[in-house]
The first five atom37 places (N, CA, C, CB, O) and aatype in JSON, in Angstrom:
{
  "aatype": [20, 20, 20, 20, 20, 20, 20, 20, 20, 20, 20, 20, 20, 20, 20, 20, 20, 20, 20, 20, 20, 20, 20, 20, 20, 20, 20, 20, 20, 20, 20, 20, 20, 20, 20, 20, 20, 20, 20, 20, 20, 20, 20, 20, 20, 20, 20, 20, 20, 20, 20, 20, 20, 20, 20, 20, 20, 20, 20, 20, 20, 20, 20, 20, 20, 20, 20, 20, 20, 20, 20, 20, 20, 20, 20, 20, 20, 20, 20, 20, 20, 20, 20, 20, 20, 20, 20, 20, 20, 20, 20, 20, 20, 20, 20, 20, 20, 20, 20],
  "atom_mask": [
    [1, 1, 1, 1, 1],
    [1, 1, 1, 1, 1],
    [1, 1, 1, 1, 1],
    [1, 1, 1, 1, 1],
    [1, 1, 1, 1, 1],
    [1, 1, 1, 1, 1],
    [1, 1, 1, 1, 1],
    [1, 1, 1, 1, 1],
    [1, 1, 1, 1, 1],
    [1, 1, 1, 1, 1],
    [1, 1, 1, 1, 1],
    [1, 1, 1, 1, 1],
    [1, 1, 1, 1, 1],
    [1, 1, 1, 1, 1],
    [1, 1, 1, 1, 1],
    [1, 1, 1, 1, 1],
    [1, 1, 1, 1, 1],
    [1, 1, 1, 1, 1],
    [1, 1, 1, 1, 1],
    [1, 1, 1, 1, 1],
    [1, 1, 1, 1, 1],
    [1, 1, 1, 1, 1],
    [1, 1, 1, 1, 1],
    [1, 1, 1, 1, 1],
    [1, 1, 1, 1, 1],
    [1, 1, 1, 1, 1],
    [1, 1, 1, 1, 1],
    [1, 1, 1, 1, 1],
    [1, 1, 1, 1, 1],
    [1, 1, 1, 1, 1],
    [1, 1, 1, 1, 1],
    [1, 1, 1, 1, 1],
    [1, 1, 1, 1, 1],
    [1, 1, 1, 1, 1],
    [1, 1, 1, 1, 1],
    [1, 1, 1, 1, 1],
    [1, 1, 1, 1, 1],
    [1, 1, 1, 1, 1],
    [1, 1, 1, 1, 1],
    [1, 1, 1, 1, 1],
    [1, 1, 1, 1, 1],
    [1, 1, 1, 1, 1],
    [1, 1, 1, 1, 1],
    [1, 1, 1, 1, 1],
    [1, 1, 1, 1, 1],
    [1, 1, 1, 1, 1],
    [1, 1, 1, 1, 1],
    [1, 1, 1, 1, 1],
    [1, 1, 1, 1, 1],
    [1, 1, 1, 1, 1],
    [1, 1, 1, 1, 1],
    [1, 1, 1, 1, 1],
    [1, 1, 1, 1, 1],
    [1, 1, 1, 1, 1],
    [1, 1, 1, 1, 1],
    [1, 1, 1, 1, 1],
    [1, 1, 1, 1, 1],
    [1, 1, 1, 1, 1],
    [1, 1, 1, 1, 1],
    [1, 1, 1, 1, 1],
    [1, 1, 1, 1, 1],
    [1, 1, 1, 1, 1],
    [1, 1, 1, 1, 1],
    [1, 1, 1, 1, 1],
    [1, 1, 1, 1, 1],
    [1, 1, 1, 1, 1],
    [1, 1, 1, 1, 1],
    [1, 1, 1, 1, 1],
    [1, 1, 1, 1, 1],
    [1, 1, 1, 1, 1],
    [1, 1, 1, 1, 1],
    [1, 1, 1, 1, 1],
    [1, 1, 1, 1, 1],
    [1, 1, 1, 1, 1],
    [1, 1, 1, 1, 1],
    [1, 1, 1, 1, 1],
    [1, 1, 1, 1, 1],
    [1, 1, 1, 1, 1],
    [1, 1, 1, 1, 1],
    [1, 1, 1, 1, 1],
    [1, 1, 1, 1, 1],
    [1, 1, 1, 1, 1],
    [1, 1, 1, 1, 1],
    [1, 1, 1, 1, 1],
    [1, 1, 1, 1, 1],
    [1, 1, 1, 1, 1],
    [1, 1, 1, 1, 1],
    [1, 1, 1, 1, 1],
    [1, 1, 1, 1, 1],
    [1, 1, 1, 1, 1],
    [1, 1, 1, 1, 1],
    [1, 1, 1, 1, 1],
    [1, 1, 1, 1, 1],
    [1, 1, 1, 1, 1],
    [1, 1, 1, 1, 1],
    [1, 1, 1, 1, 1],
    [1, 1, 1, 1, 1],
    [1, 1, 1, 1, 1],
    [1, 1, 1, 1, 1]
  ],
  "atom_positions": [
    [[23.47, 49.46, -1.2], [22.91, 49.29, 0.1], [22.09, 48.0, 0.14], [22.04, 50.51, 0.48], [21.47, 47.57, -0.84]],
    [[22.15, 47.36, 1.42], [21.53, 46.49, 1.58], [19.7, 46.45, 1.77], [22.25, 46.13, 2.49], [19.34, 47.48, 2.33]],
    [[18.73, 45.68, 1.49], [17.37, 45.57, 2.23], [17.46, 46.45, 3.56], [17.01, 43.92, 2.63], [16.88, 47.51, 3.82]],
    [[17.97, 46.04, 4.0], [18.15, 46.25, 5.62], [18.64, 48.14, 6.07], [19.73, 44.93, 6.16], [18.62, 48.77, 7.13]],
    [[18.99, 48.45, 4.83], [19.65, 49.97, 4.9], [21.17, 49.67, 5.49], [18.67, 51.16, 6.08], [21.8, 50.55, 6.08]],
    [[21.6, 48.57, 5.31], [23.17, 48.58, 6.09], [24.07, 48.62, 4.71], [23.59, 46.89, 7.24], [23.7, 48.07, 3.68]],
    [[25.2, 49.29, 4.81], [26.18, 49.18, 3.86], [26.92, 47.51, 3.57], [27.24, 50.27, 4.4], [27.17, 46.8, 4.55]],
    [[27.15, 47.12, 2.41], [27.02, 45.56, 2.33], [29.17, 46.01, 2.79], [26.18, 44.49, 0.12], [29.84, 47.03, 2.62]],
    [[29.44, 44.82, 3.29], [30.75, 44.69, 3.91], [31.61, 44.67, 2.46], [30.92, 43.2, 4.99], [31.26, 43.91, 1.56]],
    [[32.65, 45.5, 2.31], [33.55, 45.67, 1.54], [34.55, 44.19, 1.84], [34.15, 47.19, 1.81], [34.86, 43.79, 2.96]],
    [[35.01, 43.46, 0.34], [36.2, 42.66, 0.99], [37.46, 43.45, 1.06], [36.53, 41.35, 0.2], [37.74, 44.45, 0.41]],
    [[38.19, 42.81, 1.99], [39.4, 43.39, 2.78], [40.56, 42.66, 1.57], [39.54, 42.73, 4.78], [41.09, 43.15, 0.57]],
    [[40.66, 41.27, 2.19], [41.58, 41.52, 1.13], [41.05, 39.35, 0.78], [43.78, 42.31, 1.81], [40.21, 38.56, 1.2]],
    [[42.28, 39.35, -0.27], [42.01, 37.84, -0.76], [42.57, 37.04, 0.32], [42.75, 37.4, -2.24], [43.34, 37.59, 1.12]],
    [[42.21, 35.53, 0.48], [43.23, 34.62, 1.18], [44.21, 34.44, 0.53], [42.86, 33.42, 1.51], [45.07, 33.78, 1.11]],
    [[44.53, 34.93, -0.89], [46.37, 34.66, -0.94], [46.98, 35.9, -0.61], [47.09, 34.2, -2.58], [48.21, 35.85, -0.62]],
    [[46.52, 36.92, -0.34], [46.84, 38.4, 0.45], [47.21, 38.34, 1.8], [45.61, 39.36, 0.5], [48.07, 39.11, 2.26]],
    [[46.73, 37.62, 2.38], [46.3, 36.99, 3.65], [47.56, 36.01, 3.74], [44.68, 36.19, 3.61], [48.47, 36.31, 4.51]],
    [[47.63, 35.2, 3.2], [48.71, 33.81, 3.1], [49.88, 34.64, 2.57], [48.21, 32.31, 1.87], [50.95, 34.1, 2.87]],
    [[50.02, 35.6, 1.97], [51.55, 36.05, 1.62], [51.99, 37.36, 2.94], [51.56, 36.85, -0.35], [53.0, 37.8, 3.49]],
    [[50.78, 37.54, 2.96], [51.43, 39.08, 4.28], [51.73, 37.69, 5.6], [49.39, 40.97, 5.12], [52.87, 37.5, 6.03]],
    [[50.97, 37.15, 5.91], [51.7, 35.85, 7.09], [53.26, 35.21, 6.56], [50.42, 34.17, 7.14], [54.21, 35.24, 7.34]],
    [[53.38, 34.77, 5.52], [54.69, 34.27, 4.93], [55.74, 34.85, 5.15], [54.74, 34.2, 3.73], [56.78, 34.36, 5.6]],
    [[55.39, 36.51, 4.68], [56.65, 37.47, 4.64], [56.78, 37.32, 6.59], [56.2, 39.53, 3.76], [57.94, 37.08, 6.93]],
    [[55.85, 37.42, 7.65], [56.02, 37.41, 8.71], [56.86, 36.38, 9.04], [55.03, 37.48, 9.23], [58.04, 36.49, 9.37]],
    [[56.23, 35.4, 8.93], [57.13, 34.28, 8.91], [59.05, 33.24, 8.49], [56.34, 34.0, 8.39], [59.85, 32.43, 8.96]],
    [[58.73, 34.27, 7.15], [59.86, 34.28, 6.75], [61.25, 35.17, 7.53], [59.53, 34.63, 5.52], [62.44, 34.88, 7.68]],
    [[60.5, 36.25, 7.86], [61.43, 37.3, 8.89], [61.92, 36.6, 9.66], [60.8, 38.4, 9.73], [63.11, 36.65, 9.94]],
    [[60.96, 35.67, 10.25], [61.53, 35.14, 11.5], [62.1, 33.9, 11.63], [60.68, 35.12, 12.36], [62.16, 33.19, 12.63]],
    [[62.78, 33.6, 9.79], [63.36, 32.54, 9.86], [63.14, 31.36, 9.82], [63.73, 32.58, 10.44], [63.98, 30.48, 9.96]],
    [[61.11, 31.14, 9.49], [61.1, 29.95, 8.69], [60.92, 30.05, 7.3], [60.19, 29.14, 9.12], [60.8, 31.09, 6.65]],
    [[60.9, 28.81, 6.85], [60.22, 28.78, 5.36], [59.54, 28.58, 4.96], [60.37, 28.45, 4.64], [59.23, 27.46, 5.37]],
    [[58.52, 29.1, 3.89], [57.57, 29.45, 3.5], [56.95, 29.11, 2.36], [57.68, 30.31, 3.58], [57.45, 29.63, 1.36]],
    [[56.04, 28.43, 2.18], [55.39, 28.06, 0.69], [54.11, 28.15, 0.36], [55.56, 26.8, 0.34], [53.31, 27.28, 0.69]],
    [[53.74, 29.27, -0.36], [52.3, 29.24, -1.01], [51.96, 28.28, -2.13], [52.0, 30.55, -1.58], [52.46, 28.21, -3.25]],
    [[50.61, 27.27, -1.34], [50.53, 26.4, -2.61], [48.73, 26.82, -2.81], [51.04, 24.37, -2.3], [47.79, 27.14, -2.09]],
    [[48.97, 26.58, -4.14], [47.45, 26.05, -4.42], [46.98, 25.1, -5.67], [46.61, 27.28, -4.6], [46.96, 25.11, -6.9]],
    [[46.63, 24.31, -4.59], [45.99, 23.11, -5.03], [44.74, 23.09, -5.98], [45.64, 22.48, -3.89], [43.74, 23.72, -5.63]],
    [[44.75, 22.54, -6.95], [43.38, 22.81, -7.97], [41.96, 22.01, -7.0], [43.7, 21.78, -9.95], [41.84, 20.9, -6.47]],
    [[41.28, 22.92, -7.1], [39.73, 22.54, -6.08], [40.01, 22.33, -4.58], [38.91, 20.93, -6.57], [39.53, 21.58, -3.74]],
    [[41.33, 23.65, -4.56], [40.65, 23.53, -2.55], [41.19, 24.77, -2.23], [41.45, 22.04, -1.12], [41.64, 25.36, -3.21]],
    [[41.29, 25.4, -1.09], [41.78, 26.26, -1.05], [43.02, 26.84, -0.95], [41.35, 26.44, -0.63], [43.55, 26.19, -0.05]],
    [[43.78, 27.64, -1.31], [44.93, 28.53, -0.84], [45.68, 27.82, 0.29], [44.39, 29.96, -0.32], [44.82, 27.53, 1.12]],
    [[46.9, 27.41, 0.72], [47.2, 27.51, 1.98], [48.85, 27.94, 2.06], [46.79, 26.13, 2.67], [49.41, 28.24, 1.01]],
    [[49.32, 27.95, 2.89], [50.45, 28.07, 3.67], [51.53, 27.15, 4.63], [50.03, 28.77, 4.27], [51.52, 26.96, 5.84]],
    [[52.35, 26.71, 3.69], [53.37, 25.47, 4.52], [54.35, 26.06, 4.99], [54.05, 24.26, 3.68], [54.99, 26.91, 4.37]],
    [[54.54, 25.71, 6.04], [55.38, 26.69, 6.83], [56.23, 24.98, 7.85], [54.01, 28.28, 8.05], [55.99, 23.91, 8.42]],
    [[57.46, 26.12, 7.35], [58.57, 24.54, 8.08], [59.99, 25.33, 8.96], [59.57, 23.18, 6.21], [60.75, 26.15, 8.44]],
    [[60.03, 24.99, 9.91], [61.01, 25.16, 10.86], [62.84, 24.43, 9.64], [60.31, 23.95, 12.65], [63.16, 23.31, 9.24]],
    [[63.38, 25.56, 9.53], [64.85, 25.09, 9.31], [65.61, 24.21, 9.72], [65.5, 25.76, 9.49], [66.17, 23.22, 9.25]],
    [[65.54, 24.82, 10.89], [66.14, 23.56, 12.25], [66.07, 22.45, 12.44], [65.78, 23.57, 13.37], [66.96, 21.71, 12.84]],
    [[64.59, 22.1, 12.05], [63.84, 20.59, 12.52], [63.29, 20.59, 11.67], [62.97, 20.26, 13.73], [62.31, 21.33, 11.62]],
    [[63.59, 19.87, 10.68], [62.8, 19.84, 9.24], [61.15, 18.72, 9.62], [64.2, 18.87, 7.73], [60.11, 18.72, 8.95]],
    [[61.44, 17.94, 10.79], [59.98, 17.45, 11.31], [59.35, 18.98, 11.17], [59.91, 16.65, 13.16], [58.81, 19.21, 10.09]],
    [[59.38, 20.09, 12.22], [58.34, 21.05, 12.27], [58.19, 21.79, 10.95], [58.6, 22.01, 13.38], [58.81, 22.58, 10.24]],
    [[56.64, 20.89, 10.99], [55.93, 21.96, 9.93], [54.33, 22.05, 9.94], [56.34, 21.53, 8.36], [53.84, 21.02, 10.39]],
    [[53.57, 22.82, 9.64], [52.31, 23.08, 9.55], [51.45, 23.54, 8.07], [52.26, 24.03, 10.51], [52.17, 24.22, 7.32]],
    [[50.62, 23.39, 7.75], [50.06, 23.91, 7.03], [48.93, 24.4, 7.47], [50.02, 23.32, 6.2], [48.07, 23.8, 8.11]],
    [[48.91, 26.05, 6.95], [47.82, 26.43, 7.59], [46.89, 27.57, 6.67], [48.32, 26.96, 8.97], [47.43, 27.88, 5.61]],
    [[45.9, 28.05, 6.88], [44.67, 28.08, 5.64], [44.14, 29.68, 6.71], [43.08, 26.08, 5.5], [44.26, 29.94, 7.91]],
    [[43.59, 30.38, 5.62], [42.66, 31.14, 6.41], [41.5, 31.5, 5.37], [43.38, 32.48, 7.11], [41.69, 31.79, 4.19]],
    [[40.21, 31.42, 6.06], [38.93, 31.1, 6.07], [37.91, 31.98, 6.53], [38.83, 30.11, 6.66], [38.29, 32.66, 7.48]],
    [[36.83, 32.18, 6.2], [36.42, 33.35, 6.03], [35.33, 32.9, 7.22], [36.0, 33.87, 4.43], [34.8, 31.84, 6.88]],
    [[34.9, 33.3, 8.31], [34.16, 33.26, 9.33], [32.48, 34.14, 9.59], [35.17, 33.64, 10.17], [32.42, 35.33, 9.3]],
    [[31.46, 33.54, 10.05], [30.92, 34.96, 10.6], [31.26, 36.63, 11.18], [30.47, 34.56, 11.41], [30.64, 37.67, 11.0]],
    [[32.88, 36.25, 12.17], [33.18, 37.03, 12.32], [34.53, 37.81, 11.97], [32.84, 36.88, 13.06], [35.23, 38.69, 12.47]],
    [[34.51, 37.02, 10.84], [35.78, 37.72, 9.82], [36.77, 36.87, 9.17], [36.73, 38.69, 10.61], [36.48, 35.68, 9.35]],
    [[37.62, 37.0, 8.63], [39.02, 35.99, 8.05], [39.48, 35.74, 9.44], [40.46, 36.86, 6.91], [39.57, 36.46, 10.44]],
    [[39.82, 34.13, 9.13], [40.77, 33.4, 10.43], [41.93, 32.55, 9.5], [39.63, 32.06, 11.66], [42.0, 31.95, 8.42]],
    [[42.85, 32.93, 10.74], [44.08, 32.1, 10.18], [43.29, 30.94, 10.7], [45.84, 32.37, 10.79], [42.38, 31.23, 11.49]],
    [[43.52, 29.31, 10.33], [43.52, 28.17, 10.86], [44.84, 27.5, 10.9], [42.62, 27.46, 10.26], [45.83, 27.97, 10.35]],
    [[44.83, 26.45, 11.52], [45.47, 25.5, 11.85], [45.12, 24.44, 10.86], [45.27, 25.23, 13.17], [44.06, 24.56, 10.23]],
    [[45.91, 23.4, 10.64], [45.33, 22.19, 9.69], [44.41, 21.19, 10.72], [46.79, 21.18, 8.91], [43.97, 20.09, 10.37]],
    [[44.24, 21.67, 11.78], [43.34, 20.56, 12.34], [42.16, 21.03, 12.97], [44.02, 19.72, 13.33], [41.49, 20.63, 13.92]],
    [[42.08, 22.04, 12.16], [40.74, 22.7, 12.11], [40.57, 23.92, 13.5], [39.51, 21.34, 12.21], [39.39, 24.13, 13.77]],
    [[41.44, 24.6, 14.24], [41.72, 25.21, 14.87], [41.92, 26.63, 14.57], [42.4, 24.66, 15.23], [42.65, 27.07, 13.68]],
    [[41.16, 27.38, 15.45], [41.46, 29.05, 15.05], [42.87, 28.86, 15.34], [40.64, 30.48, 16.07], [43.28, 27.89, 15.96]],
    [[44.01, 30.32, 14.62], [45.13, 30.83, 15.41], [45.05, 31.64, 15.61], [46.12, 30.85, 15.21], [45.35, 31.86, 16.78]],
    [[44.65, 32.74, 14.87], [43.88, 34.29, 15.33], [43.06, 34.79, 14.17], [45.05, 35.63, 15.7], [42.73, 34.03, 13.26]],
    [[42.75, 36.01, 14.19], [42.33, 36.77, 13.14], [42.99, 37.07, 12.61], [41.79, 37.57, 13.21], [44.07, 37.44, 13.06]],
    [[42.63, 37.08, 11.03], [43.95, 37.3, 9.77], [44.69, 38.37, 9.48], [43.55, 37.18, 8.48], [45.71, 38.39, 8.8]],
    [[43.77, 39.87, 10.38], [44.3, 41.04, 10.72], [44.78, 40.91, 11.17], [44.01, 41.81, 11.03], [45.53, 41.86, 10.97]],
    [[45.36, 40.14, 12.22], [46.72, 40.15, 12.93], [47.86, 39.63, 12.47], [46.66, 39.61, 14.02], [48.55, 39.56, 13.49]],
    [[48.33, 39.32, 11.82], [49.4, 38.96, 10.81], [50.85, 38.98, 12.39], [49.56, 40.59, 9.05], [51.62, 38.02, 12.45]],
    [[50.93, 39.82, 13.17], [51.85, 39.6, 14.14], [51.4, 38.47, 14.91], [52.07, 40.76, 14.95], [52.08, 37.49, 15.22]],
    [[50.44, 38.65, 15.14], [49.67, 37.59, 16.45], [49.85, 36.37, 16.11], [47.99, 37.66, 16.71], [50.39, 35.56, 16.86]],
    [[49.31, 36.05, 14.69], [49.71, 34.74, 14.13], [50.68, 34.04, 13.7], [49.32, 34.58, 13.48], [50.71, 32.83, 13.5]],
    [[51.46, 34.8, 13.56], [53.49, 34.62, 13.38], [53.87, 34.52, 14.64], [54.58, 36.11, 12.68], [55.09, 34.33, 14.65]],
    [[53.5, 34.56, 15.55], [54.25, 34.74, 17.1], [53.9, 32.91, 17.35], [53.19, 36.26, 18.61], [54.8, 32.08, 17.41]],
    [[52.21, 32.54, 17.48], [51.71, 31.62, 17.82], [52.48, 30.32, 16.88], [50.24, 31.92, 17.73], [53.14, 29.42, 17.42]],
    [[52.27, 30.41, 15.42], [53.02, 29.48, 15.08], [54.12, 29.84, 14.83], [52.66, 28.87, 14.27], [54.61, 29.07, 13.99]],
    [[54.85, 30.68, 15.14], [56.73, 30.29, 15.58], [56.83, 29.9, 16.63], [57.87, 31.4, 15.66], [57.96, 29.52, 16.94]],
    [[55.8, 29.81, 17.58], [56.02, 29.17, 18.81], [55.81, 27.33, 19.21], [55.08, 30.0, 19.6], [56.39, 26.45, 19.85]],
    [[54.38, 27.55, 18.19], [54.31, 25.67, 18.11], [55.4, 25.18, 17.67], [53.24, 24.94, 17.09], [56.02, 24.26, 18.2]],
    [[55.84, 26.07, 16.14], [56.92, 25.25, 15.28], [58.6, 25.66, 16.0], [56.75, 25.87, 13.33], [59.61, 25.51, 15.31]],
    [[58.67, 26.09, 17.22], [59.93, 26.11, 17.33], [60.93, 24.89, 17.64], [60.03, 26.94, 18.14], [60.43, 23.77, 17.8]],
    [[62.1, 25.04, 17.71], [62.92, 23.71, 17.79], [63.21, 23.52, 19.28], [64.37, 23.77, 16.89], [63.62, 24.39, 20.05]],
    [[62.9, 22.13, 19.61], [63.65, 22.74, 21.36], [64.72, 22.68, 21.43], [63.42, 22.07, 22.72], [65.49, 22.19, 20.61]],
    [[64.96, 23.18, 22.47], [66.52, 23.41, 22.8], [67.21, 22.12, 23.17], [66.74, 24.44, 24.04], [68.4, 22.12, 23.45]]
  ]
}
């Protein structure tokens, strides 16, 4: 227990927990997927359109006041990391190919 009498926050899960449950989303839907990690930074997620080998993103999730966030590489929320659908929808949508 905390000073305060509050129960101290359990972690949920790791950011490569986080970066592989988004991947497998991702991957479903037909892009490709790469967990890297870089020595002295964090975890992230490269994610590249098949189609258009231009579309690709790398993207990170980060631990907030108000919880794990997926980011964007340009420093942009995409959602909360609990949403693993929400955030597969948004970037299959930036990274799609146009028609």
């Amino acid at each position: 227990m905390t000073p305060d009498g509050m129960e101290p926050a359990t972690p949920t899960k790791s950011r490569i927990e986080y970066l592989e449950e988004l991947g497998d989303a991702l991957s479903a839907r037909g892009f490709r997927v790469r967990l890297t990690l870089p020595r002295g930074q964090s975890p992230a997620l490269h994610v590249a359109n098949p189609a258009a080998s231009a579309l690709t993103e790398t993207i990170l999730v980060e631990q907030a006041p108000d919880g794990w966030w997926f980011w964007w590489s340009w420093s942009e929320r995409i959602t909360l990391a609990d949403d693993v659908a929400g955030a597969a929808d948004r970037i299959a949508a930036v990274l799609a190919a146009p028609l």
